[in-house]
C-alpha positions in Angstrom: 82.4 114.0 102.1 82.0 110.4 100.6 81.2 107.3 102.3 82.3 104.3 102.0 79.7 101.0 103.2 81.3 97.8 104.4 84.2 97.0 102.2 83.9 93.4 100.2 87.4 91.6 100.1 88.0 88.7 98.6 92.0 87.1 99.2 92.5 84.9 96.2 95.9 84.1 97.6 94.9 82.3 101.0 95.0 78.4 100.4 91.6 78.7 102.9 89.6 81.1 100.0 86.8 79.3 98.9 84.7 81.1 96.2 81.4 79.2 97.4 81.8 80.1 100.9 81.0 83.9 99.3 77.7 84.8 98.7 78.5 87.8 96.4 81.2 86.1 94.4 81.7 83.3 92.2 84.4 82.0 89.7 84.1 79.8 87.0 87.3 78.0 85.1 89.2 79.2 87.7 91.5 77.7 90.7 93.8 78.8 93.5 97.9 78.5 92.3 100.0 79.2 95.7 100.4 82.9 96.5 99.8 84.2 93.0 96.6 84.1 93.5 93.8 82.4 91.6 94.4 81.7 87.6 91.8 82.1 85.0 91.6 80.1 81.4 90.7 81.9 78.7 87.2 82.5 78.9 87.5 81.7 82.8 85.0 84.5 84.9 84.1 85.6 88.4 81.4 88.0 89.5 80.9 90.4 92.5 77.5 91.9 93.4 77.6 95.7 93.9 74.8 98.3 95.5 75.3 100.7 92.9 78.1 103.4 92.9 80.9 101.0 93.5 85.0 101.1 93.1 86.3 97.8 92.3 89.9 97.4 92.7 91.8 94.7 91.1 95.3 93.5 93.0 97.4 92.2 90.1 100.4 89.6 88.8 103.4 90.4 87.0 102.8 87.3 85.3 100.1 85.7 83.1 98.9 85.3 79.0 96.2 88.0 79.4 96.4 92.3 78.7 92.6 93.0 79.1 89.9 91.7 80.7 86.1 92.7 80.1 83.8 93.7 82.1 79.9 93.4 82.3 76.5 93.6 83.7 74.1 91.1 84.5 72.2 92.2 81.3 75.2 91.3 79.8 75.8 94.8 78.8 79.7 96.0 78.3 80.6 98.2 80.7 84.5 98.1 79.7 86.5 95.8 77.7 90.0 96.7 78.7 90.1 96.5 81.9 94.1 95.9 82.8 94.8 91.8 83.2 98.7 92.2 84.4 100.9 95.0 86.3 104.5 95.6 85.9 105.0 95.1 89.6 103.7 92.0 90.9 100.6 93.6 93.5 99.9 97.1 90.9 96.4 97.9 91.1 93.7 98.5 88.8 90.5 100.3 89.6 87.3 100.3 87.8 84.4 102.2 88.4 80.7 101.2 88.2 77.8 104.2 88.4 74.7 102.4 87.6 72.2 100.1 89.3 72.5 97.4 91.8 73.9 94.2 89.8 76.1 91.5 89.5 79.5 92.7 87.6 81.1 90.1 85.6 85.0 89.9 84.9 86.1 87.7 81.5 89.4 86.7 81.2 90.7 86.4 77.4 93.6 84.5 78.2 95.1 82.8 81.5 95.6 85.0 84.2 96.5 85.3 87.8 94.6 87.3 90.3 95.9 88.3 93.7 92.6 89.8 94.9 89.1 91.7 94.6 88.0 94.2 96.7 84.7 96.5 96.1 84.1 99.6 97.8 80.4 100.5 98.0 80.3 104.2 97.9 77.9 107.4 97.9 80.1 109.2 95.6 82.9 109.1 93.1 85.9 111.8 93.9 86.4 114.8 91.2 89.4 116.5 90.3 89.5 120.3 91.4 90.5 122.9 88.3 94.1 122.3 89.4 94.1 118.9 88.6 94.2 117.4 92.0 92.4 115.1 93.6 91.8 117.2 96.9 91.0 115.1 100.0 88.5 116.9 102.7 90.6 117.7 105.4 91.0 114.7 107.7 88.4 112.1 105.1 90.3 108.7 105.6 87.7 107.5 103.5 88.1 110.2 101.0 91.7 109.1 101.0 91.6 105.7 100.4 89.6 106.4 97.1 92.0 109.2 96.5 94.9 106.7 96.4 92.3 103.7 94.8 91.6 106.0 91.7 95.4 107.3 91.3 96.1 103.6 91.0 95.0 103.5 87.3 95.6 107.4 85.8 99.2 107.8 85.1 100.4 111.2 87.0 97.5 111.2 89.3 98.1 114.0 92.1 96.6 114.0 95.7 96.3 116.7 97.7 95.6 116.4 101.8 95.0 119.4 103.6 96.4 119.4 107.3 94.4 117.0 109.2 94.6 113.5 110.9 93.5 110.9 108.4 92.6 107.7 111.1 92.2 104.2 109.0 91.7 102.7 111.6 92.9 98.9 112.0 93.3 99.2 107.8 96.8 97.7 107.1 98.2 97.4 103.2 96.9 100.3 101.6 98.3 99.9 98.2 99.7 102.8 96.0 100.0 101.1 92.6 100.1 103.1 89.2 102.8 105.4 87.2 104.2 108.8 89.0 101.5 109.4 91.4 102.2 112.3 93.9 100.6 112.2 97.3 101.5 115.5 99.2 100.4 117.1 102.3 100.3 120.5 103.3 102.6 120.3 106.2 104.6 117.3 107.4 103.7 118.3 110.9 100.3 118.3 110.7 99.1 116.2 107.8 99.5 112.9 109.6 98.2 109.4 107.9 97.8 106.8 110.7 96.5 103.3 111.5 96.6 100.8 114.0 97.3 97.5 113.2 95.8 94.4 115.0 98.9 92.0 115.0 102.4 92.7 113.5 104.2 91.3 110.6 105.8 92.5 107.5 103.3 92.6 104.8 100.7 92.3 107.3 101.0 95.4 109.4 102.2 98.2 106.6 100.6 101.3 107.1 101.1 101.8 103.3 102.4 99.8 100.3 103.9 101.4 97.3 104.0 99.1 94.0 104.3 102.1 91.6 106.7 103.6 89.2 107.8 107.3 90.3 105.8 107.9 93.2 106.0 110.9 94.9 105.6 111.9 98.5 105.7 115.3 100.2 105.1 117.1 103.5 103.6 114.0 104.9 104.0 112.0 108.5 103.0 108.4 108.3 102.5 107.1 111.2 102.0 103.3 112.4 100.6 103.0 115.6 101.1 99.3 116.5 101.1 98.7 120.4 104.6 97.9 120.6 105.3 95.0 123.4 108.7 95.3 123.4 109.8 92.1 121.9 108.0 91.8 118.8 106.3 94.6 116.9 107.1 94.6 112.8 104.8 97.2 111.8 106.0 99.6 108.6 104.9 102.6 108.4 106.5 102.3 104.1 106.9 99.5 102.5 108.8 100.2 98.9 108.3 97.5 96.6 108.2 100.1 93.7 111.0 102.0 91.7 112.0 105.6 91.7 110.2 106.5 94.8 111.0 110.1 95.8 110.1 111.5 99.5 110.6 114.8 100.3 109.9 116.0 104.0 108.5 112.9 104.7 108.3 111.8 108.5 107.9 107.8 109.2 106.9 107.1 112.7 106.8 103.4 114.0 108.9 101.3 116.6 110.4 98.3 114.6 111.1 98.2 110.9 109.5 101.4 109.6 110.8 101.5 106.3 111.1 98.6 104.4 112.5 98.2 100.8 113.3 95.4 98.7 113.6 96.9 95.6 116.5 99.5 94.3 
């Protein structure tokens, strides 16, 4: 099983984010623009402290100067100089992964760039693909998932298996699929059930899960949004599309008001 400590999230695209409110994150030569986020100059930086085994994930534009952004320690060691600066879909994700001491990471941009957001996932354990070539989940692991679906983000024709089981995230809204032809399948629709429970209702708030992929792939899955339903208002998608070529196939959404949302064709 892998754990997961207290996830650090920083929302570049609030008007209220203030990178010296944040004790484990700074930015230099860079400034909020509207809801794209934050944009770098070239040269522009911002850093994130991490306990050690950590998954950083990257929430990225469509738009922006920059392809790679590099990443290093606080010895000023390289860790990776192509780290991915734009998506194809505006909100695509890119994950890096850090196996090494407790430090400060540091992200340089090369050229201007927008940032949605940064989140780091402190965690006991990276996930390994089994002989088949799946990432297989431990039955019922919502923790185990969520890295499942982080790591697929940047491997094109990343495949996730969940064996039957309830995967609970809790109040955990927006999970992002990002990447090219990921497959996420259960082993029965009926009994491999994905569910959260949101804390207020909204579209793009409430979303049990958010594809921005190319060619994802679902199968014998229920996802399940749990939102108390009042009666009168209760938004809470269970899918929200905002990728192409999505194919589901004995997929069950459950949720009371706007469970599938699309906006793209």
């Amino acid at each position: 099983s892998v754990a997961i400590g207290p996830v650090q999230t920083y929302d570049l695209t609030k008007a209220t984010f203030y990178p010296e409110d944040h004790e484990t994150f700074s930015v230099t030569d860079g400034s909020y623009y509207n809801n794209h986020g934050f944009t770098f100059n070239a040269g522009g930086t911002f850093t994130v402290d991490v306990a050690g085994k950590a998954q950083i994930m990257l929430t990225l534009c469509q738009y922006g100067n920059g392809t790679t952004i590099k990443l290093t320690d606080a010895n000023g060691k390289v860790i990776s100089d192509d780290v991915p600066a734009i998506a194809e879909n505006d909100g695509g994700l890119t994950s890096v992964m850090y196996d090494g001491p407790a430090t400060t990471l540091t992200f340089t941009f090369e050229a201007q760039t927008y940032l949605h957001m940064v989140k780091v996932y402190n965690v006991t354990d990276f996930l390994a693909k089994d002989p088949s070539g799946y990432y297989i989940v431990p039955a019922g692991d919502a923790a185990a998932l969520l890295l499942a679906i982080n790591t697929a983000s940047s491997e094109e024709g990343a495949k996730i298996f969940l064996p039957n089981g309830i995967y609970d995230l809790g109040q955990t809204v927006q999970t992002i699929i990002s990447g090219k032809n990921v497959s996420l399948i259960g082993q029965s629709a009926k009994n491999t059930i994905i569910v959260t429970r949101p804390a207020e209702e909204g579209l793009g708030k409430a979303d049990l899960l958010n594809n921005t992929g190319d060619g994802l792939y679902m199968q014998d899955i229920t996802l399940k949004n749990d939102y108390a339903y009042g009666g009168n208002d209760g938004r809470a998608a269970s899918f929200h599309d905002q990728g192409t070529k999505t194919v589901c196939k004995n997929v069950t959404l459950l949720s009371h008001q706007d469970t599938y949302y699309s906006h793209k064709v």
